[in-house]
C-alpha positions as CSV (number, residue, x, y, z in Angstrom):
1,X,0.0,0.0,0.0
2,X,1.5,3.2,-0.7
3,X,0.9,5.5,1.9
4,X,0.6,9.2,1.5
5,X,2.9,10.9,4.2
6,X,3.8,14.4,5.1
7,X,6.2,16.2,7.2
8,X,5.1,16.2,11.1
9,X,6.7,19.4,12.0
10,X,6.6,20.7,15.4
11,X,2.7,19.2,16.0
12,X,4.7,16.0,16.8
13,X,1.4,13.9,15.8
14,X,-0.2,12.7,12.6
15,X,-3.6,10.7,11.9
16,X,-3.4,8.9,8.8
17,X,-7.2,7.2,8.3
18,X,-7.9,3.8,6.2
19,X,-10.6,1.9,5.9
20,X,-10.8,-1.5,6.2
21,X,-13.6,-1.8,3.4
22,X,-12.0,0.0,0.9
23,X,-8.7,-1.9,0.9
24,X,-7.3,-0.2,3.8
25,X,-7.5,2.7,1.3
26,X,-6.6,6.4,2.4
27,X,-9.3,8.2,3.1
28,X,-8.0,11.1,4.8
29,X,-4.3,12.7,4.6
30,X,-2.2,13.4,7.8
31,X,-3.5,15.7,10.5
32,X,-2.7,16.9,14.2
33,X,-4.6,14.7,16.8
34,X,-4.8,14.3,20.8
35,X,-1.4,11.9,21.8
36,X,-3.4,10.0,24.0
37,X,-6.0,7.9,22.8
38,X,-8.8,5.9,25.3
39,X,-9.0,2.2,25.2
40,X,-12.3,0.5,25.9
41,X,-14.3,-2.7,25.0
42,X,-14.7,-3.5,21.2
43,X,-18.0,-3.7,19.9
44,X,-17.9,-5.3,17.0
45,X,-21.4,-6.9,15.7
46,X,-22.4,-6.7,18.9
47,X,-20.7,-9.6,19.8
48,X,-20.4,-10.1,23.9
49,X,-19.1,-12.5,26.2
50,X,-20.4,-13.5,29.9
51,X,-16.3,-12.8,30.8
52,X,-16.2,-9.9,33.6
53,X,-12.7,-9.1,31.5
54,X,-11.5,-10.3,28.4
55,X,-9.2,-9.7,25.5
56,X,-8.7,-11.6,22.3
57,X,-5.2,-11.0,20.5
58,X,-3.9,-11.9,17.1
59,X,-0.6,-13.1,18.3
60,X,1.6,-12.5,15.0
61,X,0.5,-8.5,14.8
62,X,0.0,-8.1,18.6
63,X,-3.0,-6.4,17.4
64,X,-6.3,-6.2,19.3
65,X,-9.5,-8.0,18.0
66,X,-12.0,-7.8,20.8
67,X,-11.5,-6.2,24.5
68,X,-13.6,-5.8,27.5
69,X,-12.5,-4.2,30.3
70,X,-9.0,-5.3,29.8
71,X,-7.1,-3.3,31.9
72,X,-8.8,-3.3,35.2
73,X,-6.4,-5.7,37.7
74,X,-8.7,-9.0,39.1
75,X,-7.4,-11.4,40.7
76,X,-5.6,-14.2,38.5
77,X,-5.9,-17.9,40.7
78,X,-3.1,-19.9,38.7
79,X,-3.0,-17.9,35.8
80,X,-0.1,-15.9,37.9
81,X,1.9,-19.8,37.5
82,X,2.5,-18.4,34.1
83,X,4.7,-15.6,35.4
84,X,6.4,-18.4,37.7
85,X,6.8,-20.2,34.8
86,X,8.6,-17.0,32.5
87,X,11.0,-16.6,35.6
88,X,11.7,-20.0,35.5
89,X,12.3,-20.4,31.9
90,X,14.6,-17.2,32.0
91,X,16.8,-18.5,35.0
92,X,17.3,-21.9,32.3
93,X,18.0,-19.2,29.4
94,X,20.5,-17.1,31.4
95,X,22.0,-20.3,32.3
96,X,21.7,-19.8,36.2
97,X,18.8,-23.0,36.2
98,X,19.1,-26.3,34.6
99,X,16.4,-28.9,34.2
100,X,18.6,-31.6,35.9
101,X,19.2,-29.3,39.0
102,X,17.2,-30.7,42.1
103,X,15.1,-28.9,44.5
104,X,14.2,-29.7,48.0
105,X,10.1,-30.0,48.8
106,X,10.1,-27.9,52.0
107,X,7.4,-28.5,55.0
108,X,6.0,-25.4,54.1
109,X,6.0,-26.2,50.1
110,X,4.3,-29.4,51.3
111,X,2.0,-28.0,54.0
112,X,1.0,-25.1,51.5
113,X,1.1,-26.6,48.1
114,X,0.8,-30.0,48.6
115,X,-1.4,-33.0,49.7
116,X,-2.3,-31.4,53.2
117,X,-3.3,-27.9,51.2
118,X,-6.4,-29.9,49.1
119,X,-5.5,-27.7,46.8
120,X,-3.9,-28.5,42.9
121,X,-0.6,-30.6,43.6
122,X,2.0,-32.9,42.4
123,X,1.7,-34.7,45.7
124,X,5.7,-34.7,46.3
125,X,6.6,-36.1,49.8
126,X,7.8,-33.9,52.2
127,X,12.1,-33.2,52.5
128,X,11.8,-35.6,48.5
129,X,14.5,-34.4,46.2
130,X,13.0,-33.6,42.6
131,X,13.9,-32.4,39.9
132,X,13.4,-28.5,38.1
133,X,12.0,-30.4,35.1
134,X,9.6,-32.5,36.9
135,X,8.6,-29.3,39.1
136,X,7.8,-27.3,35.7
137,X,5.9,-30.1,33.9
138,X,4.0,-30.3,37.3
139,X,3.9,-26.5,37.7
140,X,2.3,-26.2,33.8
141,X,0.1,-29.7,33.4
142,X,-1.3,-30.4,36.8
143,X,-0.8,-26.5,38.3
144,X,0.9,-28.0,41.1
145,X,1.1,-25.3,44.0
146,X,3.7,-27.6,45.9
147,X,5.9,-27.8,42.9
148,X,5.6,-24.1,42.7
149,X,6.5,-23.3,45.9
150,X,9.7,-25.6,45.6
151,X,10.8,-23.9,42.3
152,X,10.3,-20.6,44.4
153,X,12.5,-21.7,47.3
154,X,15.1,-23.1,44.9
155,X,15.8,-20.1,43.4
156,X,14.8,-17.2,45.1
157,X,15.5,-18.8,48.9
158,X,11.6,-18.3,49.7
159,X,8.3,-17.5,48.3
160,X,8.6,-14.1,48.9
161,X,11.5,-12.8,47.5
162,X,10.6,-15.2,44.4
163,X,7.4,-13.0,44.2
164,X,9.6,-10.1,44.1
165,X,11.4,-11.4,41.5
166,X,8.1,-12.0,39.5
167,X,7.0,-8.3,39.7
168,X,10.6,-6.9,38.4
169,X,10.6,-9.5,36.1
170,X,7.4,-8.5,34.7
171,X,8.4,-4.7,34.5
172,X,11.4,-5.6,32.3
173,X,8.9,-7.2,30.0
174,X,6.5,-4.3,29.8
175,X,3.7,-5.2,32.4
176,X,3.5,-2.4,34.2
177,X,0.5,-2.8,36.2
178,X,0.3,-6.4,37.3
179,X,1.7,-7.4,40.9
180,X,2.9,-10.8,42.2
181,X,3.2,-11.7,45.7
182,X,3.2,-15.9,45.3
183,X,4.3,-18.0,42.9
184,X,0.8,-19.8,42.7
185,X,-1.9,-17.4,42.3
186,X,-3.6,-18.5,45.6
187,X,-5.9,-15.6,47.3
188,X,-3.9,-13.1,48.7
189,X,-5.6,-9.3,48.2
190,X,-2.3,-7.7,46.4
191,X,-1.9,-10.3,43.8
192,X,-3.5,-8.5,40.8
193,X,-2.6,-8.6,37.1
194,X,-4.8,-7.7,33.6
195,X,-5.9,-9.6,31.2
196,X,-4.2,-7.4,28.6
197,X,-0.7,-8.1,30.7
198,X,-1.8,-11.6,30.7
199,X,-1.7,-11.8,27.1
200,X,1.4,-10.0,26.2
201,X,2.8,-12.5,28.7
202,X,1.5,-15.4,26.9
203,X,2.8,-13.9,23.6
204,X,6.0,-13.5,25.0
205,X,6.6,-17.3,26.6
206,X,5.3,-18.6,23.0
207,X,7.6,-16.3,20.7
208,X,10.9,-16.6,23.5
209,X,10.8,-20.0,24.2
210,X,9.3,-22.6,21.8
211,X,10.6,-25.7,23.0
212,X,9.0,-25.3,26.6
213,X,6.2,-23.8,25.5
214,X,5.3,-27.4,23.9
215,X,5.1,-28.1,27.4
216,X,1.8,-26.0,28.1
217,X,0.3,-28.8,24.7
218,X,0.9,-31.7,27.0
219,X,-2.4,-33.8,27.8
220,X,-1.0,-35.6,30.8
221,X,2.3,-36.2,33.3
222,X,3.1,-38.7,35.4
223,X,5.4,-38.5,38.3
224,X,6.0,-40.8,40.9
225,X,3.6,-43.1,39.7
226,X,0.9,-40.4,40.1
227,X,-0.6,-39.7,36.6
228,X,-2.6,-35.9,36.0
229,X,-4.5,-34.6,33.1
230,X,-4.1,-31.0,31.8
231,X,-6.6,-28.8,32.6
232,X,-6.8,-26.9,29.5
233,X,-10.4,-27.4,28.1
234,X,-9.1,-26.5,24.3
235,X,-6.3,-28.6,23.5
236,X,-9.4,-31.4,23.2
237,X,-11.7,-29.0,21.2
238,X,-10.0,-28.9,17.7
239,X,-9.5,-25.3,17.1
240,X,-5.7,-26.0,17.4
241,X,-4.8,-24.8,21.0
242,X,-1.5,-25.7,22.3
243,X,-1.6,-23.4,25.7
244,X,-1.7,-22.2,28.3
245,X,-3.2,-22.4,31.9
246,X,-6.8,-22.5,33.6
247,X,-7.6,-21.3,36.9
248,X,-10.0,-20.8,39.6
249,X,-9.8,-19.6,43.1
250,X,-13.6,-18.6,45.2
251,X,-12.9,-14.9,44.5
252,X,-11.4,-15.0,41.1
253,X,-14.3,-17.1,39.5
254,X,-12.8,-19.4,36.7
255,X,-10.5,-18.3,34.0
256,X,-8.5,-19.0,30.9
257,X,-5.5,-18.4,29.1
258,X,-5.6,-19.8,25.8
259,X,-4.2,-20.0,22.3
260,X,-4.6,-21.4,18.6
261,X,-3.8,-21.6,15.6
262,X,-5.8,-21.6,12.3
263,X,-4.4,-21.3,8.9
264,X,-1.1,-19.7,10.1
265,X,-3.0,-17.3,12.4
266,X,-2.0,-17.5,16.1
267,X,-4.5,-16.2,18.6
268,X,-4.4,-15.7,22.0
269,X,-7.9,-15.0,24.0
270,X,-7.3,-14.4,28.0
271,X,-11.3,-14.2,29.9
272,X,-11.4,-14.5,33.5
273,X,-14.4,-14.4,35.9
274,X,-17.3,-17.0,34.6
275,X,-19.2,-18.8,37.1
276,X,-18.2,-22.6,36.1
277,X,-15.5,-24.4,34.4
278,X,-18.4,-25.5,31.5
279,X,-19.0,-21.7,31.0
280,X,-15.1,-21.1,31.2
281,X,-14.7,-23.5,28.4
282,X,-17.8,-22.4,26.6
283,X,-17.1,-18.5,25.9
284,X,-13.4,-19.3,25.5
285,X,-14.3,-21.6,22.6
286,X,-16.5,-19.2,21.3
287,X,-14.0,-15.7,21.4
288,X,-11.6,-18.0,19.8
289,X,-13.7,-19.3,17.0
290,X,-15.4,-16.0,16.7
291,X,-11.9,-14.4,15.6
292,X,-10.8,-16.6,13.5
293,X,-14.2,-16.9,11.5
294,X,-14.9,-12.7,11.3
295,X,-11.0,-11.4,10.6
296,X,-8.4,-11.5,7.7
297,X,-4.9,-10.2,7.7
298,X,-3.5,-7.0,5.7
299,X,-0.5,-5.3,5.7
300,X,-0.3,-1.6,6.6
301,X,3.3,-0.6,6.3
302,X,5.9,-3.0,4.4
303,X,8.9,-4.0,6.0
304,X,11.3,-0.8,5.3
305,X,8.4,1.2,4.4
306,X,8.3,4.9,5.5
307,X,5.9,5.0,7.9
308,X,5.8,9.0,8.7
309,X,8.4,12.0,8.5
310,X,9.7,13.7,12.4
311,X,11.0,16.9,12.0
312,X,15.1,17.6,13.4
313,X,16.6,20.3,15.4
314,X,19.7,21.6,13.8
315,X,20.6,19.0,11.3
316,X,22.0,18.2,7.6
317,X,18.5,17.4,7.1
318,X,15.1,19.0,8.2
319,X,13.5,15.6,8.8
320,X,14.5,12.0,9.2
321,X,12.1,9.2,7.9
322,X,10.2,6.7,10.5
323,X,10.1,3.0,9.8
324,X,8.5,0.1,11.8
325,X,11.0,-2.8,13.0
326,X,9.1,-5.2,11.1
327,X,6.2,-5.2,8.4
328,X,3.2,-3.3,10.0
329,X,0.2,-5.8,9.9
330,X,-3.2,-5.8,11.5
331,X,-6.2,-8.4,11.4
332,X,-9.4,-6.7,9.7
333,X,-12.5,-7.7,9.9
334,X,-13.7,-9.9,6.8
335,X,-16.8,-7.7,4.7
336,X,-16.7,-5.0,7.4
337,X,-17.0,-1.6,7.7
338,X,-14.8,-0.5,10.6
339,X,-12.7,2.4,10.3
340,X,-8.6,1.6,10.8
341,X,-6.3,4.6,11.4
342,X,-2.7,4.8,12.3
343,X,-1.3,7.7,14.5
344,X,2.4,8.8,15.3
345,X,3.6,10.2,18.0
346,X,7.1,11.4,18.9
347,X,8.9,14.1,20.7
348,X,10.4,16.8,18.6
349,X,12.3,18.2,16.8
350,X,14.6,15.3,17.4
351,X,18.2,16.2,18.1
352,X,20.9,15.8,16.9
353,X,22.8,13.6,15.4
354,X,20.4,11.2,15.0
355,X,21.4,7.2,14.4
356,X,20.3,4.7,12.0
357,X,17.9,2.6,13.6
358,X,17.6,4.7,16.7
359,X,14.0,4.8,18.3
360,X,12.3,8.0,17.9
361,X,8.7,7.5,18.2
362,X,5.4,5.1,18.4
363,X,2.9,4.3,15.4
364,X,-0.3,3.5,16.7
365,X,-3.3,1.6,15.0
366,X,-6.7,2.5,15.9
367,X,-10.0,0.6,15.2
368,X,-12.4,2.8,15.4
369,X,-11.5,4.2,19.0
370,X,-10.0,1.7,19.8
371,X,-6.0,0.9,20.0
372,X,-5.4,-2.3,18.0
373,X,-1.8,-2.3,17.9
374,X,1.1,0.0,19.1
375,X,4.1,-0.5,17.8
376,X,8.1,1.2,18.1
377,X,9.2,3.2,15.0
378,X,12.6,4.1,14.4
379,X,15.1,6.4,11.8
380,X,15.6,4.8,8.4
381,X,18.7,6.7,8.8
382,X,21.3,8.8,10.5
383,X,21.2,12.5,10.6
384,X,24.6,15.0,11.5
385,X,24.6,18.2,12.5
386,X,24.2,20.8,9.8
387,X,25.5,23.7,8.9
388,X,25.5,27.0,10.4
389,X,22.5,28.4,8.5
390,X,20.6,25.2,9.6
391,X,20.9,25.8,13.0
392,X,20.1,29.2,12.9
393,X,17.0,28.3,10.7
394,X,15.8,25.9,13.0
395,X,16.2,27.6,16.0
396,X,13.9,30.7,14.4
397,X,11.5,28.3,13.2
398,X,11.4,26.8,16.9
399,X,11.2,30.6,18.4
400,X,8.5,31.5,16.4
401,X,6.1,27.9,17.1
402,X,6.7,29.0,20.9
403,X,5.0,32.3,19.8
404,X,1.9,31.0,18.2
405,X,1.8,28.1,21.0
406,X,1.8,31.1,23.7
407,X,-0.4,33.1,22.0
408,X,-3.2,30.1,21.4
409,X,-3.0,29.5,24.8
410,X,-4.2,33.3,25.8
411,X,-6.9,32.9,23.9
C-alpha cells in the first residue's frame, strides 16, 4: 500500500485514516490529533461474552481484536503460574537454572502446596528431592502449588523474595500494572494482574521460548507413579490450542489463558471471571472461534516502508524518515465496515545527530476508537549536525512555534 505521508513538524502527531472496506484505502491525509488515545471494549457486531474481563489478541500482529474491560487488575488464581513459569524459563536461558538441577520439597511447600493444602498438587513427599524439570511439567500440566513453591524456594530462597522477583521481572517485559506476591496465584488481596498483561505474557513465553512452550500442549504427566490430566479445556476442542493455563480460586471465579492456531493465524484470548468451568470453556471456545471466522490479515506498512516524517533540530537534514522494526500488519474484519487509522507520536524536533535505527517514536493503529496495535518506530537513517545556516533556521522556526503556542493559549 503506498501511503501518503507528510512532514510532522513541530505538532509532533499525525492521523493517517484507512478503511478497512475500501482496501485499507486512504481516506483522509495526515493531521494533528490528541497523543493519547482511550481504550475500551470492542463492539464489533455486537458480539459479547459473559467474561467480567477479556481480550482476544492476534498473536503474529500483537493487534487487538475484541476487548472488555481489559485493563482493570482481578485477581488471576493460577494464571499468575504463568509468570512463575517466565522466571523460570529465564533462570534456564541465562544459564543460572538447569532442568537436571534438584530442589528440595520444603514442610511449608508441602503444607502449602501440597497433599495437606487440598488444593492443585503434584503430591511430592515432604524433605523428597526432585527435579526442576519434573517441578515445571508439574507446575504447567497439573498447576501443582507444591511444585511451585519448591521452584520458588530453589531459586529465590523463599516465596517471597521469588514473588519479588516476578513483579521486576514483569516490568522488564512491559507489564507495568500487574503485581505478584506468590508464585501460585492463591488468594492473597495484592496479587493483581490484567488480562491485557496476561496476554502479552502469553505472547511473550510462546515467541521466547518454543521448546517449553510445547510443554503447556501436554495432555497428561506422570510422576511418581501419580498420573494428571491438563486442565486446558481447548487442547481437546479442535480449534488447534496448544496453551496455556486454567484457573480458579472462590474470589477470582474461573478463567483462561488460551491459544490457537488456524491457517497460520496464532491467537491468544485471556477471559477471567465465569461462574463454572463449563461456561469457562464455553465462551473461550467461542471468542476463539469467533476471531478466526470474522478477521483477515492485511498489511499496513511493508517492511522498510516509511511509515511517517519527524522533523530535526539543527541537522543536515530538516526531517528523518520513521520505519516500523518489522512489516506493519493488523487483522481486519472480513466484509466489514470498521474504520482503521494509524497515529504517530514522537517528541520533537529530534536532536541531533540522529542514528540509523535509533527509536524516535510510536505508530499506533486505531480501530475505530480503539487501539489495535502500538508498535516502536525508528530512523531509516542517520542525521549530522548541519551547517550554520541550519541551525540558525531551525532555532527561528522553533522561536517563532513558541510564539503562536503562547499566544493560542491566551486565547
Amino acid at each position: 500500500m503506498a501511503a501518503s505521508r507528510r512532514a510532522l513538524g513541530s505538532c509532533r502527531v499525525a492521523t493517517l485514516a484507512l478503511s478497512a472496506a475500501v482496501s485499507l484505502a486512504i481516506l483522509a491525509g495526515i493531521a494533528t490529533a490528541a497523543t493519547n488515545t482511550p481504550s475500551g471494549a470492542r463492539k464489533d457486531d455486537g458480539f459479547q461474552t459473559a467474561a467480567t474481563s477479556a481480550i482476544l489478541i492476534d498473536a503474529d500482529g500483537d493487534s487487538v481484536l475484541f476487548e472488555k474491560n481489559a485493563d482493570e487488575l482481578v485477581a488471576p488464581a493460577s494464571l499468575a503460574k504463568l509468570m512463575t513459569s517466565e522466571v523460570v524459563f529465564n533462570e534456564i536461558k541465562e544459564g543460572r537454572l538447569k532442568l537436571d538441577d534438584e530442589f528440595t520439597i520444603s514442610e511449608y511447600a508441602w503444607r502449602h502446596g501440597g497433599a495437606p493444602s487440598r488444593t492443585s498438587s503434584m503430591f511430592a513427599p515432604i524433605k523428597s528431592r526432585v527435579r526442576v524439570q519434573d517441578l515445571l511439567y508439574s507446575s504447567i500440566i497439573q498447576s501443582g502449588n507444591d511444585a511451585c513453591i519448591a521452584l520458588a524456594e530453589g531459586i529465590a530462597g523463599n516465596e517471597r523474595a521469588f514473588a519479588d522477583k516476578m513483579t521486576r521481572r514483569a516490568r522488564e517485559l512491559g507489564l507495568t500494572k500487574s503485581v505478584f506476591t506468590n508464585s501460585t496465584g492463591l488468594p492473597d488481596p495484592e496479587l493483581k494482574v490484567t488480562v491485557r498483561e496476561l496476554a502479552q505474557l502469553a505472547r511473550h513465553i510462546i515467541t521466547t521460548y518454543p521448546d517449553f512452550y510445547k510443554i503447556y500442549n501436554e495432555r497428561e504427566f506422570t510422576w511418581n507413579k501419580i498420573r494428571q490430566t491438563n486442565r486446558n479445556p481447548l487442547l481437546a476442542m479442535s480449534l488447534g490450542a496448544d496453551g496455556l493455563k486454567t484457573g480458579y480460586t472462590e474470589d477470582a471465579g474461573y478463567g483462561i489463558v488460551g491459544s490457537a492456531v488456524q491457517s497460520g493465524f496464532r491467537q491468544i484470548v485471556v477471559a477471567v471471571g465465569f461462574k463454572s468451568d463449563k461456561e469457562r470453556a464455553e465462551e473461550a471456545r467461542r471468542l476463539l472461534e469467533w476471531g478466526f471466522n470474522s478477521f483477515e490479515s492485511r498489511v499496513l506498512f511493508a517492511q522498510g516502508q516509511v511509515v511517517a516524517d519527524a522533523k530535526v533540530y539543527g541537522g543536515e537534514k530538516g526531517y528523518v524518515p520513521l520505519i516500523a522494526p518489522r512489516p506493519v500488519r493488523i487483522m481486519v474484519q472480513k466484509n466489514g465496515s470498521e474504520k482503521i487509522g494509524a497515529r504517530v507520536t514522537y517528541q520533537g524536533p529530534v536532536a541531533i545527530p540522529v542514528t540509523q535505527g535509533q527509536e524516535i517514536g510510536t505508530l499506533r493503529i486505531m480501530r475505530n476508537d480503539t487501539v489495535a496495535l502500538e508498535m516502536p518506530l525508528q530512523a531509516s537513517e542517520g542525521v549530522t549536525q548541519g551547517s550554520l545556516t541550519n541551525r540558525t533556521w531551525d532555532a527561528a522556526s522553533e522561536a517563532v512555534i513558541n510564539l503562536v503556542r503562547a499566544g493560542l493559549k491566551k486565547l
